[in-house]
PDB file of N, CA, C, O and CB in Angstrom:
ATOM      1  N   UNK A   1      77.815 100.475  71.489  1.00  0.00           N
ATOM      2  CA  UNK A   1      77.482 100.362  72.895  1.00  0.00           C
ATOM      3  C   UNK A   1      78.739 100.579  73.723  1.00  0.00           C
ATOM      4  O   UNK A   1      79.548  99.651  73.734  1.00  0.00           O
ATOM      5  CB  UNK A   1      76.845  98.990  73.206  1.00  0.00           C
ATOM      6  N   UNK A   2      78.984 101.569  74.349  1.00  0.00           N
ATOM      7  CA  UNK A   2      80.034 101.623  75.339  1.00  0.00           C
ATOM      8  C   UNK A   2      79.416 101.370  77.081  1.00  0.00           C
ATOM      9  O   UNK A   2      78.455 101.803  77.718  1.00  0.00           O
ATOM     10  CB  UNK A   2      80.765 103.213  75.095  1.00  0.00           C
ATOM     11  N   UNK A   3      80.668 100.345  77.399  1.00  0.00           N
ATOM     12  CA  UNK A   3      80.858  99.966  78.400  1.00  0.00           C
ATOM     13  C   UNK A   3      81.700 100.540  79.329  1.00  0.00           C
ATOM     14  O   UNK A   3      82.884 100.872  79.264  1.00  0.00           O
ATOM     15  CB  UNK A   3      81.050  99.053  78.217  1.00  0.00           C
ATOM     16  N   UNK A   4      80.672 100.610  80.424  1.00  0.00           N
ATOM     17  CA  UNK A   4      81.158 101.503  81.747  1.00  0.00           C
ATOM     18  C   UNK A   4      82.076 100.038  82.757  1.00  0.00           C
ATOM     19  O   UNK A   4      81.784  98.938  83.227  1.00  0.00           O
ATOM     20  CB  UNK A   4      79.283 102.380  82.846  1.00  0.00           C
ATOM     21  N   UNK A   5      83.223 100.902  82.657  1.00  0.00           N
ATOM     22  CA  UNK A   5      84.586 100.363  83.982  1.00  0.00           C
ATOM     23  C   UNK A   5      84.279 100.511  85.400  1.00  0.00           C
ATOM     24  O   UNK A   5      84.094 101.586  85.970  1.00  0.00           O
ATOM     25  CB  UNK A   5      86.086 101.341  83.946  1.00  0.00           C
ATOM     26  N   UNK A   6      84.239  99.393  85.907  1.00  0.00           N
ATOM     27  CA  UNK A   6      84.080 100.016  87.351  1.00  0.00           C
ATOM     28  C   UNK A   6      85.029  99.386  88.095  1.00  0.00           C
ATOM     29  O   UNK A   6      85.443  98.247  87.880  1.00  0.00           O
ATOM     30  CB  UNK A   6      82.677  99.842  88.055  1.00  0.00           C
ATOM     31  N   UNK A   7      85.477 100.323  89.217  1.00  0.00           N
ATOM     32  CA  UNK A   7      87.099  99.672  89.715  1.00  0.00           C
ATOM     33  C   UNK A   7      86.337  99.293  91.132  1.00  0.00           C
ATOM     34  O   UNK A   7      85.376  99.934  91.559  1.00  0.00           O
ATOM     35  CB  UNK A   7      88.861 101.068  89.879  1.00  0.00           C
ATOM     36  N   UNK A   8      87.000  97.986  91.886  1.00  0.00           N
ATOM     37  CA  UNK A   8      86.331  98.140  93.386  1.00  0.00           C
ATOM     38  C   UNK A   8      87.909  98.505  93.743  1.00  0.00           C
ATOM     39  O   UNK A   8      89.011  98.403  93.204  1.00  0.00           O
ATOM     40  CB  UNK A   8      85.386  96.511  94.329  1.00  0.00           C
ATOM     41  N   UNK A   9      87.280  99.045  95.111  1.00  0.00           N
ATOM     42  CA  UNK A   9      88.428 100.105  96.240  1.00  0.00           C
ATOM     43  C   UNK A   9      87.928  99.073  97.406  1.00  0.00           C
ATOM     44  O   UNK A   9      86.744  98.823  97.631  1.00  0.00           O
ATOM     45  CB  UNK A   9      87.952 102.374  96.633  1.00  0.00           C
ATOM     46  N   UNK A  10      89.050  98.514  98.110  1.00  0.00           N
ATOM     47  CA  UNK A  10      88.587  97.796  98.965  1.00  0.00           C
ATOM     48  C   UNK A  10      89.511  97.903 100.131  1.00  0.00           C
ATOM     49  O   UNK A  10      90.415  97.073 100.031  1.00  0.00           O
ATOM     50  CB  UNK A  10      88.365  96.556  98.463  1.00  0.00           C
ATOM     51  N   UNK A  11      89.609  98.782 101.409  1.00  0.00           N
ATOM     52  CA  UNK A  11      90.259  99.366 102.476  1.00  0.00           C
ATOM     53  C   UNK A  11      90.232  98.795 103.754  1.00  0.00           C
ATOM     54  O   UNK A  11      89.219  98.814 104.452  1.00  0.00           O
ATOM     55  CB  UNK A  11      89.854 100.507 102.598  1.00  0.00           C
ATOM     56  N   UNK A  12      90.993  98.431 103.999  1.00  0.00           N
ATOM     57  CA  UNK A  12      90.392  97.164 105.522  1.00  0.00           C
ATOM     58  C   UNK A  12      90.530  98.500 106.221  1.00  0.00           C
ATOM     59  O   UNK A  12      91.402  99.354 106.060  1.00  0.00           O
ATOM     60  CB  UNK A  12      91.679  95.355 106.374  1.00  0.00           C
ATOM     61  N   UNK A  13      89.140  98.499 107.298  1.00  0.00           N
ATOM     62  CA  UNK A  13      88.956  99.431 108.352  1.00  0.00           C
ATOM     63  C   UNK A  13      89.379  99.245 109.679  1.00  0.00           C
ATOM     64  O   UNK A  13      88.281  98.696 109.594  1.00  0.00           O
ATOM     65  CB  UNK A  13      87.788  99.658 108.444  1.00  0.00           C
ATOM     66  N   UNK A  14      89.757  99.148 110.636  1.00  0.00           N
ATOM     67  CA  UNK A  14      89.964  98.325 111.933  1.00  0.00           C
ATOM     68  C   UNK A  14      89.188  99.299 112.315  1.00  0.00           C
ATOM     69  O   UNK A  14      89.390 100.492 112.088  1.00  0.00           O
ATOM     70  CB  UNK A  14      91.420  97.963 112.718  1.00  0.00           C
ATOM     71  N   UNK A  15      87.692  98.533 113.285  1.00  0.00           N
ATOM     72  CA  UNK A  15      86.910  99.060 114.355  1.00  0.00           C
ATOM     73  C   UNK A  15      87.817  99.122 115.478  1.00  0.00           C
ATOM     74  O   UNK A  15      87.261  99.623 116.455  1.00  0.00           O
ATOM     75  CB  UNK A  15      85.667  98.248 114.662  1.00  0.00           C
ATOM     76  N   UNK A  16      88.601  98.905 115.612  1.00  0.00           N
ATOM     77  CA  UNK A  16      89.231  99.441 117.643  1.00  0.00           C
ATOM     78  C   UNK A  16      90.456 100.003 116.782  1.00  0.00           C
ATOM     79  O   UNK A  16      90.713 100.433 115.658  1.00  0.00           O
ATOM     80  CB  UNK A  16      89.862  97.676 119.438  1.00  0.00           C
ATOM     81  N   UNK A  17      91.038  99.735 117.993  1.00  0.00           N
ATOM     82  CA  UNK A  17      92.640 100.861 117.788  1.00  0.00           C
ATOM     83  C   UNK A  17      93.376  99.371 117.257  1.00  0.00           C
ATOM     84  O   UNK A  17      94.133  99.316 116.288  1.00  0.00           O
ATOM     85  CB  UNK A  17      93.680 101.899 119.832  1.00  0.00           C
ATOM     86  N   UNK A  18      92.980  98.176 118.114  1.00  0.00           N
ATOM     87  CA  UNK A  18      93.636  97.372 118.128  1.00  0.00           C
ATOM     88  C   UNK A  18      93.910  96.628 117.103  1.00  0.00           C
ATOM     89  O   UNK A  18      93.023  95.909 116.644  1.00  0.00           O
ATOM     90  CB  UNK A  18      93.374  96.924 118.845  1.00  0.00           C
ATOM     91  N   UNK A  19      95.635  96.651 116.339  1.00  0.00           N
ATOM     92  CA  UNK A  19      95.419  96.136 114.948  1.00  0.00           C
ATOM     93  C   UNK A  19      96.387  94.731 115.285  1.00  0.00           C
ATOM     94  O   UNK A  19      97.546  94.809 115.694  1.00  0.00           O
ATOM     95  CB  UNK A  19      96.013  97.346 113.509  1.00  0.00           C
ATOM     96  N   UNK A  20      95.805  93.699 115.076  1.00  0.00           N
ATOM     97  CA  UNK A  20      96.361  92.597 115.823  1.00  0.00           C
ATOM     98  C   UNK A  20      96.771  91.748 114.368  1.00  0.00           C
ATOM     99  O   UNK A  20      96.843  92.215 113.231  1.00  0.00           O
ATOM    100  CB  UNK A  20      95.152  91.780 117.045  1.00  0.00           C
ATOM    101  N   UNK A  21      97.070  89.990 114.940  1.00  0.00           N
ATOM    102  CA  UNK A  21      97.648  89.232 113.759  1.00  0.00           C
ATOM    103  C   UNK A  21      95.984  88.790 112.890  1.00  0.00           C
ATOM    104  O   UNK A  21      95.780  88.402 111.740  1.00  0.00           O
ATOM    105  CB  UNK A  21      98.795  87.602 114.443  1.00  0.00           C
ATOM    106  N   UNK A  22      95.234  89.006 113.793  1.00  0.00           N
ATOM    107  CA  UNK A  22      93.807  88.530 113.526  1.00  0.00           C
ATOM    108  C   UNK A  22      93.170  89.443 112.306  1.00  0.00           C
ATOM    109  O   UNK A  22      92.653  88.985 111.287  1.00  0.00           O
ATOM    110  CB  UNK A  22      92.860  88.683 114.970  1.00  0.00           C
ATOM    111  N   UNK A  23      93.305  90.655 112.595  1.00  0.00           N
ATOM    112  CA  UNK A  23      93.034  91.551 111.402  1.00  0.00           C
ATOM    113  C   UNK A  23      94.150  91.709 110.146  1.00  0.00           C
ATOM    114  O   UNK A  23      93.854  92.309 109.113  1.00  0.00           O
ATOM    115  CB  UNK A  23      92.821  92.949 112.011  1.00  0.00           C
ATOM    116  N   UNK A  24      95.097  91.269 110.305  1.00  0.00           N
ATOM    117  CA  UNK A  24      96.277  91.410 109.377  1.00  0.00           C
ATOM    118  C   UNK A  24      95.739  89.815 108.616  1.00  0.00           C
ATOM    119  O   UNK A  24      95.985  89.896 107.413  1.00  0.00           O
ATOM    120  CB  UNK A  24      98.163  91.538 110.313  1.00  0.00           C
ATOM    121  N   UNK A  25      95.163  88.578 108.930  1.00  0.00           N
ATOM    122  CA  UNK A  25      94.646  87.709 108.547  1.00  0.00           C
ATOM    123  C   UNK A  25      93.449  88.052 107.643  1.00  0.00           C
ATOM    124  O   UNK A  25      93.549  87.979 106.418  1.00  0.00           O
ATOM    125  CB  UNK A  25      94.464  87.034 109.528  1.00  0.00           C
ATOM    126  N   UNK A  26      92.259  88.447 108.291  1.00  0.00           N
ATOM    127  CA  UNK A  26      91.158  88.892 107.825  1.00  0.00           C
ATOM    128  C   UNK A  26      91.643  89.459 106.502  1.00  0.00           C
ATOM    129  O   UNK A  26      91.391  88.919 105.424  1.00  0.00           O
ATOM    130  CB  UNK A  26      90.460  89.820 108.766  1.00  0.00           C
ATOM    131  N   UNK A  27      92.406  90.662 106.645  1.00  0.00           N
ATOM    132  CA  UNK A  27      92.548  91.082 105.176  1.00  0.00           C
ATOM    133  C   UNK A  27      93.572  90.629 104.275  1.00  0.00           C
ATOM    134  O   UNK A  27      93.641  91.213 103.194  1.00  0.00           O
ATOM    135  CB  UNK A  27      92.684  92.369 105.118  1.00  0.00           C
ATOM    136  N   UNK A  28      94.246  89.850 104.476  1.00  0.00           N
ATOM    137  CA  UNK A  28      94.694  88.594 103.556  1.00  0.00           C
ATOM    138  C   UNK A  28      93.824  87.813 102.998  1.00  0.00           C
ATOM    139  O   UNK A  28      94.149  87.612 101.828  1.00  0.00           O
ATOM    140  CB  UNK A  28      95.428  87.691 104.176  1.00  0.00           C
ATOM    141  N   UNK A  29      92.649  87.156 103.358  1.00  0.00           N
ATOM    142  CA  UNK A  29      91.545  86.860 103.129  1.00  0.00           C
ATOM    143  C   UNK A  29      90.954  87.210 102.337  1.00  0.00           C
ATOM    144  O   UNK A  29      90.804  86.569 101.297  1.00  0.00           O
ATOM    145  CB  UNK A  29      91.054  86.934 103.753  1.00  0.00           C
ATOM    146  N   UNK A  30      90.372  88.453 102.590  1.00  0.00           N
ATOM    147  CA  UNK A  30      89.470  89.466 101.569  1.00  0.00           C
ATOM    148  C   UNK A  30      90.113  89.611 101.034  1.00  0.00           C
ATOM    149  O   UNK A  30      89.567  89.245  99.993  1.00  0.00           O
ATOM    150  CB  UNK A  30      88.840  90.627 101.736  1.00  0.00           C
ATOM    151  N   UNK A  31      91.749  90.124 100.552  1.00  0.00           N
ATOM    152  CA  UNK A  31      92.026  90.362  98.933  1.00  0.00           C
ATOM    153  C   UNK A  31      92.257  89.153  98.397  1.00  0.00           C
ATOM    154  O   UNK A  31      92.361  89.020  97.177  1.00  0.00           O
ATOM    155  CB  UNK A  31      93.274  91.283  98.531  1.00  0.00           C
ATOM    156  N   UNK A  32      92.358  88.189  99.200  1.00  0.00           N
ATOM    157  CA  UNK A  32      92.346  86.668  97.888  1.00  0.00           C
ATOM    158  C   UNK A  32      91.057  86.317  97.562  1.00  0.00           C
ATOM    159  O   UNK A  32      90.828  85.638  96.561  1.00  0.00           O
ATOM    160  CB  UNK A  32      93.016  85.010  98.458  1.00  0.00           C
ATOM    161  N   UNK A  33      90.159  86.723  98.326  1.00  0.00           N
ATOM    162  CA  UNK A  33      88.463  86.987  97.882  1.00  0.00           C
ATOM    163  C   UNK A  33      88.252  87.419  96.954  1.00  0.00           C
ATOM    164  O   UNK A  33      87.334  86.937  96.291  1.00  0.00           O
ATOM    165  CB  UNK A  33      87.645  87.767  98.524  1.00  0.00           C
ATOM    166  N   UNK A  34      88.814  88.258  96.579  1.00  0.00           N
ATOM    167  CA  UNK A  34      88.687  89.691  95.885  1.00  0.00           C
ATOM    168  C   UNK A  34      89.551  89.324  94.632  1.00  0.00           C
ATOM    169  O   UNK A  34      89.079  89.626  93.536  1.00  0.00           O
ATOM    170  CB  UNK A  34      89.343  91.146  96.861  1.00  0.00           C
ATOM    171  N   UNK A  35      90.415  88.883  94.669  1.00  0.00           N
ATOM    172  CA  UNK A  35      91.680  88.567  93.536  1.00  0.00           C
ATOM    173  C   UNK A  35      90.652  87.093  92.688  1.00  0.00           C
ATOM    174  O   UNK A  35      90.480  86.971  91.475  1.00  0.00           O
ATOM    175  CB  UNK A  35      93.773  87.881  94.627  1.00  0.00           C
ATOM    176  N   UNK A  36      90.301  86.472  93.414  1.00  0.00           N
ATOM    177  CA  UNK A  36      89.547  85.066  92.797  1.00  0.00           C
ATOM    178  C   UNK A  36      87.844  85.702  92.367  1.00  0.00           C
ATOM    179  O   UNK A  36      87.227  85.380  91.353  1.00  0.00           O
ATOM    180  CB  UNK A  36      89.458  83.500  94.354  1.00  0.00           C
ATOM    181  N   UNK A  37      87.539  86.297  93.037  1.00  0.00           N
ATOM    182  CA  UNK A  37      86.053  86.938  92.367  1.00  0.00           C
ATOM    183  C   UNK A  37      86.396  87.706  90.957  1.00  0.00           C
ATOM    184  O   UNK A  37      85.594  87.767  90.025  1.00  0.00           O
ATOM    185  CB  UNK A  37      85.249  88.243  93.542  1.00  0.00           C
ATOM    186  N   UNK A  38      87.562  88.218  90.946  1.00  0.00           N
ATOM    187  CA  UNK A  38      87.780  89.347  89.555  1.00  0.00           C
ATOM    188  C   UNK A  38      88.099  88.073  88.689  1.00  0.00           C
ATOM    189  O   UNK A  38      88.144  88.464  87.523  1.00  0.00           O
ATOM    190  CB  UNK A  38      89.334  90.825  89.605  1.00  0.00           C
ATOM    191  N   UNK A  39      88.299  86.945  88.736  1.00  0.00           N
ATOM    192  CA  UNK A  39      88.666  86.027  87.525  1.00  0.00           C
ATOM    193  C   UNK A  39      87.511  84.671  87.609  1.00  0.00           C
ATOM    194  O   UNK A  39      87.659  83.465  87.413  1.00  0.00           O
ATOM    195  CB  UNK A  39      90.501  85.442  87.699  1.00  0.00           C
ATOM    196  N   UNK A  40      86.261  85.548  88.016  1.00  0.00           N
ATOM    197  CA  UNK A  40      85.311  84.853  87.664  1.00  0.00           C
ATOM    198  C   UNK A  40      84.622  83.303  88.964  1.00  0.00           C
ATOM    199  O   UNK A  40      83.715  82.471  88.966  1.00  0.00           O
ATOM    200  CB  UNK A  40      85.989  84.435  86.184  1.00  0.00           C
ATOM    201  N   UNK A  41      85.668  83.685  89.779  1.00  0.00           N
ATOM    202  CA  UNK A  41      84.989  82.120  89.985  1.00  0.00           C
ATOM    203  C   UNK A  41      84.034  82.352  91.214  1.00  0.00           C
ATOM    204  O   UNK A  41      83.845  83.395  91.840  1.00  0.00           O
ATOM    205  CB  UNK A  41      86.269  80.732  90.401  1.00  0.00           C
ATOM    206  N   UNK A  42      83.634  81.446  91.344  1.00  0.00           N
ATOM    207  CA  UNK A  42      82.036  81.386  91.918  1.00  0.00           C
ATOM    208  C   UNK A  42      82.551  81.140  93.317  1.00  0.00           C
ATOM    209  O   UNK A  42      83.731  80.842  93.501  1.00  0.00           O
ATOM    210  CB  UNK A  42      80.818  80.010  91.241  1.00  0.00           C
ATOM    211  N   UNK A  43      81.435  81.294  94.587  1.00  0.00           N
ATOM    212  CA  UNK A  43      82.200  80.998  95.786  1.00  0.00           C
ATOM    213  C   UNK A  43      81.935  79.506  96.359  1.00  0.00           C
ATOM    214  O   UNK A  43      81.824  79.281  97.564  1.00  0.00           O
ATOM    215  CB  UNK A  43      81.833  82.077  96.868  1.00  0.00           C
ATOM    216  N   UNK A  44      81.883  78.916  95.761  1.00  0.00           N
ATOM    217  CA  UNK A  44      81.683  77.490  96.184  1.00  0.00           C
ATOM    218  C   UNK A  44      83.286  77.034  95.539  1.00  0.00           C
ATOM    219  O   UNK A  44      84.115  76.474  96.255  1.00  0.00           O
ATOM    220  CB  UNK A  44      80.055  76.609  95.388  1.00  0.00           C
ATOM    221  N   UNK A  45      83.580  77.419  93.893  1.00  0.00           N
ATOM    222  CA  UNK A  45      84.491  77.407  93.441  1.00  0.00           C
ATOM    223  C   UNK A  45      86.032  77.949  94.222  1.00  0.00           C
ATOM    224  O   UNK A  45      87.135  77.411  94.118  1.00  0.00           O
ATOM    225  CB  UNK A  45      84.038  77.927  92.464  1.00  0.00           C
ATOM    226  N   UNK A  46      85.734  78.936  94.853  1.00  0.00           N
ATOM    227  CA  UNK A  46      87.240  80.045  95.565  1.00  0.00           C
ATOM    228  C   UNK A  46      87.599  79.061  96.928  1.00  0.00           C
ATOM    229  O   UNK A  46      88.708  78.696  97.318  1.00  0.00           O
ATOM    230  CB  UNK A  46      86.612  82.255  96.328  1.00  0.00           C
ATOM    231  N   UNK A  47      85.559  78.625  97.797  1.00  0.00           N
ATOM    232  CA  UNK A  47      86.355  77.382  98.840  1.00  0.00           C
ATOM    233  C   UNK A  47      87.127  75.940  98.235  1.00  0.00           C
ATOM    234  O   UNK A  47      88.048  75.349  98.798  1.00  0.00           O
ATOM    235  CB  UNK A  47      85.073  76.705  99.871  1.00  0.00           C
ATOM    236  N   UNK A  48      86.625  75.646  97.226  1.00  0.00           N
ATOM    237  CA  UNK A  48      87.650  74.490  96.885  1.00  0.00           C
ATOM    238  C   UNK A  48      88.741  75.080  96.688  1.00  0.00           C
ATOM    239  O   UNK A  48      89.602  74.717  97.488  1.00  0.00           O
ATOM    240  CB  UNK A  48      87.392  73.613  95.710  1.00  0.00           C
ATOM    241  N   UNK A  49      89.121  75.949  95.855  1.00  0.00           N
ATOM    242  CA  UNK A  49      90.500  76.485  95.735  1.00  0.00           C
ATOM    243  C   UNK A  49      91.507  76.946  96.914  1.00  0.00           C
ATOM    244  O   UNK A  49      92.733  76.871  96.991  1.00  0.00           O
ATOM    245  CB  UNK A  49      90.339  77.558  94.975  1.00  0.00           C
ATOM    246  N   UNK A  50      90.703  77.362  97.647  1.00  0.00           N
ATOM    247  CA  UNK A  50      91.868  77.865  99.044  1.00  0.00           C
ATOM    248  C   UNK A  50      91.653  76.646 100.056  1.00  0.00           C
ATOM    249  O   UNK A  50      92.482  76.482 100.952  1.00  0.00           O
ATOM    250  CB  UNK A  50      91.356  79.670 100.054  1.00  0.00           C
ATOM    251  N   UNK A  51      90.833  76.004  99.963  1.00  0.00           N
ATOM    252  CA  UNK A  51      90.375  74.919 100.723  1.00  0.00           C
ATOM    253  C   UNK A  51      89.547  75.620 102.291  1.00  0.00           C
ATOM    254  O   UNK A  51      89.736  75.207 103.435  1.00  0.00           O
ATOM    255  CB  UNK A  51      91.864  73.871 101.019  1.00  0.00           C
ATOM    256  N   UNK A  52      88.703  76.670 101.901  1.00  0.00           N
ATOM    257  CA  UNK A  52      87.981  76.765 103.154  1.00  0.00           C
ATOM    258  C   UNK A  52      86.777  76.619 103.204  1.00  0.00           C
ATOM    259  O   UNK A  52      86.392  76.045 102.186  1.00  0.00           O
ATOM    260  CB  UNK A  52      88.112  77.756 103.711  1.00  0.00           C
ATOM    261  N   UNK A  53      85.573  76.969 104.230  1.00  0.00           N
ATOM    262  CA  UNK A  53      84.464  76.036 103.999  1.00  0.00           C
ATOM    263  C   UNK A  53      83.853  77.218 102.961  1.00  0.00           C
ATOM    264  O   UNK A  53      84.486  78.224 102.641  1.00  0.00           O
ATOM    265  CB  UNK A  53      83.441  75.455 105.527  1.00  0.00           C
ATOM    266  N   UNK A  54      82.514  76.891 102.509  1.00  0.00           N
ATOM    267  CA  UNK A  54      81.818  77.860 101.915  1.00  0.00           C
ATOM    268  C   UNK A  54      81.155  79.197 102.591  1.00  0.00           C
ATOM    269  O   UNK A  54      80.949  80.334 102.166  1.00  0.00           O
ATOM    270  CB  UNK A  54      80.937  77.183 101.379  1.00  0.00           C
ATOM    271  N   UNK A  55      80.899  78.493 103.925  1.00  0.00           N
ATOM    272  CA  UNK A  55      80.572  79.477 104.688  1.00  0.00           C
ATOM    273  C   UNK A  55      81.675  80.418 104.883  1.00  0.00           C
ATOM    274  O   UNK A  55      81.652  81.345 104.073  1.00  0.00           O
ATOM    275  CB  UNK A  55      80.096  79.000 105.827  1.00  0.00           C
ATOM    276  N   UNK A  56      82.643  80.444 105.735  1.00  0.00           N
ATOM    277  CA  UNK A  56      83.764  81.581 105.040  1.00  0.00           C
ATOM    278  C   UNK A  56      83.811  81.881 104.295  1.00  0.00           C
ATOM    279  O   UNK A  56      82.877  82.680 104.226  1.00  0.00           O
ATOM    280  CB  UNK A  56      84.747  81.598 104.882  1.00  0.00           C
ATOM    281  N   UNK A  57      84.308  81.873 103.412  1.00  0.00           N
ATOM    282  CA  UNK A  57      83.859  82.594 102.243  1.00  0.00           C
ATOM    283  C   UNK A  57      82.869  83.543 101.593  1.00  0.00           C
ATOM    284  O   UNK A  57      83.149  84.552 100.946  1.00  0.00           O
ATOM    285  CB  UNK A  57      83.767  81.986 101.763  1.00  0.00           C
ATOM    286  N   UNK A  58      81.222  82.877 101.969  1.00  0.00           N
ATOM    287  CA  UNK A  58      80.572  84.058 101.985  1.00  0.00           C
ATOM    288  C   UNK A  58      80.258  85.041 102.983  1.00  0.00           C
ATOM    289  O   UNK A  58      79.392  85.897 102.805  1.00  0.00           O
ATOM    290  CB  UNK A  58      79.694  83.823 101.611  1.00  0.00           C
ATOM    291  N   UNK A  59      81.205  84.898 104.433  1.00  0.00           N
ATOM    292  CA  UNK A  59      81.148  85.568 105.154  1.00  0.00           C
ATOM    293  C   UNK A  59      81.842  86.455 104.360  1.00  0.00           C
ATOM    294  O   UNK A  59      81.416  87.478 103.823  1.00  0.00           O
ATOM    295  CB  UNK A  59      81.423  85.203 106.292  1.00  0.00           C
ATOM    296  N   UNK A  60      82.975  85.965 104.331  1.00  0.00           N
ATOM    297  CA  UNK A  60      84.472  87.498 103.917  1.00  0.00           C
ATOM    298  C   UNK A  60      83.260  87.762 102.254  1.00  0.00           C
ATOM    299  O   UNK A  60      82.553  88.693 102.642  1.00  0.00           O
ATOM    300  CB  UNK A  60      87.399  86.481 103.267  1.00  0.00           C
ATOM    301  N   UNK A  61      83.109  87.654 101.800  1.00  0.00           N
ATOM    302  CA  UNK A  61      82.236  88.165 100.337  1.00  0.00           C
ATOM    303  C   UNK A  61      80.918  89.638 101.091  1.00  0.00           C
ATOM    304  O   UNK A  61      80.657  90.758 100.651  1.00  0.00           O
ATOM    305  CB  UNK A  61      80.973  86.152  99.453  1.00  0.00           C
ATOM    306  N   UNK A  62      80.377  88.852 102.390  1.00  0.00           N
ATOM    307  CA  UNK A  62      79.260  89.986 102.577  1.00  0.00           C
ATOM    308  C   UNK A  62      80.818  91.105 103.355  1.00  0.00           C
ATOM    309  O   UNK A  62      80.768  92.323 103.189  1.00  0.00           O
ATOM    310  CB  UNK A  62      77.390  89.349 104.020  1.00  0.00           C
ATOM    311  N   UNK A  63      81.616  90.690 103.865  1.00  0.00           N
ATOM    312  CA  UNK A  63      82.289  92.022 104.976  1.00  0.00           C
ATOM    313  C   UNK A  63      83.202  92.809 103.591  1.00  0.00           C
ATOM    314  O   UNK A  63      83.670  93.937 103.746  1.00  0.00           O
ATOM    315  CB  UNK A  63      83.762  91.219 106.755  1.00  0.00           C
ATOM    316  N   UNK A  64      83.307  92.305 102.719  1.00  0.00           N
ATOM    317  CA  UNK A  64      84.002  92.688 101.376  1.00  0.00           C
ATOM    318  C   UNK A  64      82.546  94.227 101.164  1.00  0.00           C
ATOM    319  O   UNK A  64      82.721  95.431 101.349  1.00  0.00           O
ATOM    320  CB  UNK A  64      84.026  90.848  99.779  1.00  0.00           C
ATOM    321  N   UNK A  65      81.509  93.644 100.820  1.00  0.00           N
ATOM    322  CA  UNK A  65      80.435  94.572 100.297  1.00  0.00           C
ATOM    323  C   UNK A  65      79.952  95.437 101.173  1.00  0.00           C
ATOM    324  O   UNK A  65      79.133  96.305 100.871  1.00  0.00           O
ATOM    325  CB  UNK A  65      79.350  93.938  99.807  1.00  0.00           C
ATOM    326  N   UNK A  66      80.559  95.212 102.644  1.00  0.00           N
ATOM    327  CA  UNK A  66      80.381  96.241 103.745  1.00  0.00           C
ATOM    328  C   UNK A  66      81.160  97.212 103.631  1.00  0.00           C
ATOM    329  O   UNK A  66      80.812  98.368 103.873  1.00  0.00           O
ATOM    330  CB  UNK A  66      80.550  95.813 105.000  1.00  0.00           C
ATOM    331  N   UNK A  67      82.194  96.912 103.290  1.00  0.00           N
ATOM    332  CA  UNK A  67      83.341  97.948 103.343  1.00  0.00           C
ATOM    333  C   UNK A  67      83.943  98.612 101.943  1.00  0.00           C
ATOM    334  O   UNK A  67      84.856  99.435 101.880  1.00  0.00           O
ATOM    335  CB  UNK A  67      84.533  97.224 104.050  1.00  0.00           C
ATOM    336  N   UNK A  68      83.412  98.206 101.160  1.00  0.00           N
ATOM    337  CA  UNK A  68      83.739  98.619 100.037  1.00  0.00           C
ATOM    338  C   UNK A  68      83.550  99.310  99.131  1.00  0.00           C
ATOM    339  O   UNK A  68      82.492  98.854  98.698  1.00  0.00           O
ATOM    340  CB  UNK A  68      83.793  98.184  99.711  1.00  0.00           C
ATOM    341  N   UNK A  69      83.836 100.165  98.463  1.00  0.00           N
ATOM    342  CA  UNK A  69      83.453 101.440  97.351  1.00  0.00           C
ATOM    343  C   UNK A  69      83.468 101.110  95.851  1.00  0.00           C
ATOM    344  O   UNK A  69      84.592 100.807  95.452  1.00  0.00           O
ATOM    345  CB  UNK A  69      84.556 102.687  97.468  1.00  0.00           C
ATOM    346  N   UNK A  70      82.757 101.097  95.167  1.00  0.00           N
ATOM    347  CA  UNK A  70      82.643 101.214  93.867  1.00  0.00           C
ATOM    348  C   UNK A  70      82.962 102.306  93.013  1.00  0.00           C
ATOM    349  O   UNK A  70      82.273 103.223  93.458  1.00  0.00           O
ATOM    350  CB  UNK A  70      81.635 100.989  93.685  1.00  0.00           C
ATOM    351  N   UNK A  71      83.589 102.722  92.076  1.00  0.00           N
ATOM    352  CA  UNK A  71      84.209 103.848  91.445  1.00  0.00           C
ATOM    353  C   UNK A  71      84.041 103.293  90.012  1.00  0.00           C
ATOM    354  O   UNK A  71      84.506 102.224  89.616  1.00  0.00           O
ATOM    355  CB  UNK A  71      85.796 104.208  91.952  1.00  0.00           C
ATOM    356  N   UNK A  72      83.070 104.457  89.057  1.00  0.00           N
ATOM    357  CA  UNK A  72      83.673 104.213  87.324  1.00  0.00           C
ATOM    358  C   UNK A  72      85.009 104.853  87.413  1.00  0.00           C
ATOM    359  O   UNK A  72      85.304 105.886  88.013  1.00  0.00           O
ATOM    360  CB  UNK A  72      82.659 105.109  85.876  1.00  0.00           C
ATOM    361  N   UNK A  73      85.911 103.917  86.584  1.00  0.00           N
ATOM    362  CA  UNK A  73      86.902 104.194  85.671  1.00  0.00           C
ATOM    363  C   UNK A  73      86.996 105.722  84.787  1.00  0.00           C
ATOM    364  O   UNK A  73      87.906 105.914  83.981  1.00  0.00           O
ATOM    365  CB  UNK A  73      86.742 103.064  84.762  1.00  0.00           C
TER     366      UNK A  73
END
């Protein structure tokens, strides 16, 4: 049985021109989203770990799957 690789590509977009401290946050966010989802842990699990609520978290998880590309290896 061979198993298909799939890499995520994950590109912060800025909707305006305006690239502020707010979006330089946001995507600090999403790749520690992103860094804690690839080692398994659950998102109830990633808010105890960073200490934020759950709801964040699955906010940045759905804007992660908005913006993001899937690619096989």
């Amino acid at each position: 049985m061979q198993t298909e690789h799939l890499e995520l590509v994950y590109r912060c977009v800025p909707w305006a021109k305006i690239h502020s401290i707010t979006g330089d946050k946001a995507h600090w966010r999403r790749r520690k989203v992103i860094e804690l989802v690839s080692k398994g842990l659950t998102q109830a699990q990633i808010a105890r770990k960073i200490g934020w609520s759950y709801s964040t978290v699955k906010r940045e998880i759905y804007e992660i799957r908005k913006t993001c590309k899937i690619r096989s290896k």
